[in-house]
C-alpha positions as CSV (number, residue, x, y, z in Angstrom):
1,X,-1.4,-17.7,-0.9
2,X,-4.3,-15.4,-1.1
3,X,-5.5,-14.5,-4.4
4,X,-6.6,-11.2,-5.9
5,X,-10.4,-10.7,-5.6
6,X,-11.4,-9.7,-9.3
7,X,-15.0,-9.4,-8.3
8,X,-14.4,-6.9,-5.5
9,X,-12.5,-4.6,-7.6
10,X,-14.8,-4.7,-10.4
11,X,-17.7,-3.9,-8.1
12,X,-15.5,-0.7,-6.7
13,X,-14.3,0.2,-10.4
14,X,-17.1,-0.7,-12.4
15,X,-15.2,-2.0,-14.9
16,X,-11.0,-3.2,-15.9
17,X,-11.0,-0.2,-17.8
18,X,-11.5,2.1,-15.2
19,X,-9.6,0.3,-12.6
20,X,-6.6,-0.1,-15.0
21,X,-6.4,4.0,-15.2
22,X,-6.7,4.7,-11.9
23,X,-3.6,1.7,-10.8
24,X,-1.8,4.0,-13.5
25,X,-2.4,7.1,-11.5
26,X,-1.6,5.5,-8.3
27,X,1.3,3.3,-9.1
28,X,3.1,6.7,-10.1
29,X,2.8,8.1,-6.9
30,X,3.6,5.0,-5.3
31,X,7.1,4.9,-5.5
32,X,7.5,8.1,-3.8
33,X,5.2,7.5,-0.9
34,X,7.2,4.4,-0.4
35,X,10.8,6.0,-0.2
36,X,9.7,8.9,1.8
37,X,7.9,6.6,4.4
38,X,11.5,4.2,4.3
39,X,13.6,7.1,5.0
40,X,11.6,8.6,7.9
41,X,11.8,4.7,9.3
42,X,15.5,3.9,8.8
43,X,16.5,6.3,11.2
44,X,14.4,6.3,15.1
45,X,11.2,8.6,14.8
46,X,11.2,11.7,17.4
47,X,7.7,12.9,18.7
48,X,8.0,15.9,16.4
49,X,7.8,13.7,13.4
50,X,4.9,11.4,14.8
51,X,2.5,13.4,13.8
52,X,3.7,13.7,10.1
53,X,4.6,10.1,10.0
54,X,1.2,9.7,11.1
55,X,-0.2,11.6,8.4
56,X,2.1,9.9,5.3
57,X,1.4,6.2,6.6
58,X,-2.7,6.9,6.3
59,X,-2.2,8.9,3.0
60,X,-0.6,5.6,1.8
61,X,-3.0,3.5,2.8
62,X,-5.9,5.6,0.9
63,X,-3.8,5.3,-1.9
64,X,-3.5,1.3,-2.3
65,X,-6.3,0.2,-0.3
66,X,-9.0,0.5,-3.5
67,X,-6.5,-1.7,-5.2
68,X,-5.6,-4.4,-2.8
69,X,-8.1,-6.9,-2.2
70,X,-5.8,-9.8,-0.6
71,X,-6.4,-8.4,3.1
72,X,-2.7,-8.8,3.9
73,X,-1.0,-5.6,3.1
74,X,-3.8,-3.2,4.0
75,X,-3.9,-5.0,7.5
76,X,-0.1,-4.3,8.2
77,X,0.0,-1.0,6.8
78,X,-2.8,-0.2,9.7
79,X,-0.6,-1.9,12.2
80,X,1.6,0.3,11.5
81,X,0.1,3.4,11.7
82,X,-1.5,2.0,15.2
83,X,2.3,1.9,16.3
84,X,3.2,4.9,15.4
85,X,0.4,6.5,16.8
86,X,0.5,4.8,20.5
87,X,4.6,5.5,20.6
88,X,5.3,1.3,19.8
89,X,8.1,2.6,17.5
90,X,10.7,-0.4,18.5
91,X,9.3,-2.9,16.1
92,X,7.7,-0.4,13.3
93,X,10.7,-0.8,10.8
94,X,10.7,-4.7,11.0
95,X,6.3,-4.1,10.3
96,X,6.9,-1.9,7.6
97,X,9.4,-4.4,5.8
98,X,6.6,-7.1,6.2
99,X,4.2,-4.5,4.7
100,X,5.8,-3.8,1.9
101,X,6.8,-7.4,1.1
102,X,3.1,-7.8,1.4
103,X,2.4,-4.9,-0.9
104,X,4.6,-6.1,-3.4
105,X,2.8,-9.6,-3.9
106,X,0.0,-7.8,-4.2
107,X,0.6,-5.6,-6.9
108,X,2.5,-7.9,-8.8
109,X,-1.2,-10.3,-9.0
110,X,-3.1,-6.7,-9.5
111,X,-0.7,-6.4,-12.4
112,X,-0.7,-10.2,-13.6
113,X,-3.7,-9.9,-14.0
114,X,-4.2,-6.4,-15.7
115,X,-2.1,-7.9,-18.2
116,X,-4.3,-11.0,-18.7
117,X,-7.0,-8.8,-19.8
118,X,-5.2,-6.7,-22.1
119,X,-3.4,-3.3,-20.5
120,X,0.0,-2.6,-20.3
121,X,0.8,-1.5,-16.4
122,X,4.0,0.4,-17.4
């Protein structure tokens, strides 16, 4: 299991304070970015959409990347947007579900350990 790199984050956020405001901005946009990125992958991708697809899956990726330190869900998230941008769409939707599993570990120890120190994440 990889653990959640406290110094890193505190050396991009300068402090828990800071960082735990910010995952509160973030983790509210979150869920949207995530269902509008599953929809667009349960059904198959024409080229008029790659572009957009494109877009949304980097968007995402700026969004969690400050935040996740484990260097597992970041990698497969750029996997993915490396499919969809050289037309490898056949195995995207079985990449995404092992980025977001990914994700999911990750923010659970982001929020573990927000906790630990204090904040509320909800």
């Amino acid at each position: 299991m990889r653990v959640l790199d406290r110094t890193e984050l505190l050396e991009r956020f300068g402090d828990t304070e800071f960082l735990h405001l910010l995952w509160l901005k973030a983790k509210k946009d979150l869920p949207s970015r995530l269902d509008e990125l599953r929809s667009r992958l349960s059904v198959p991708v024409t080229d008029e959409e790659l572009p957009e697809l494109t877009r949304l899956l980097h968007k995402l990726r700026g969004l969690v990347s400050n935040f996740m330190t484990e260097k597992d869900s970041i990698p497969k998230l750029i996997l993915c947007e490396q499919m969809v941008e050289s037309r490898t769409l056949a195995e995207l939707p079985a990449h995404w579900k092992r980025f977001e599993e990914a994700l999911l570990l990750e923010v659970d120890n982001l929020e573990s350990w927000l906790r630990a120190e204090g904040f509320s994440c909800e």
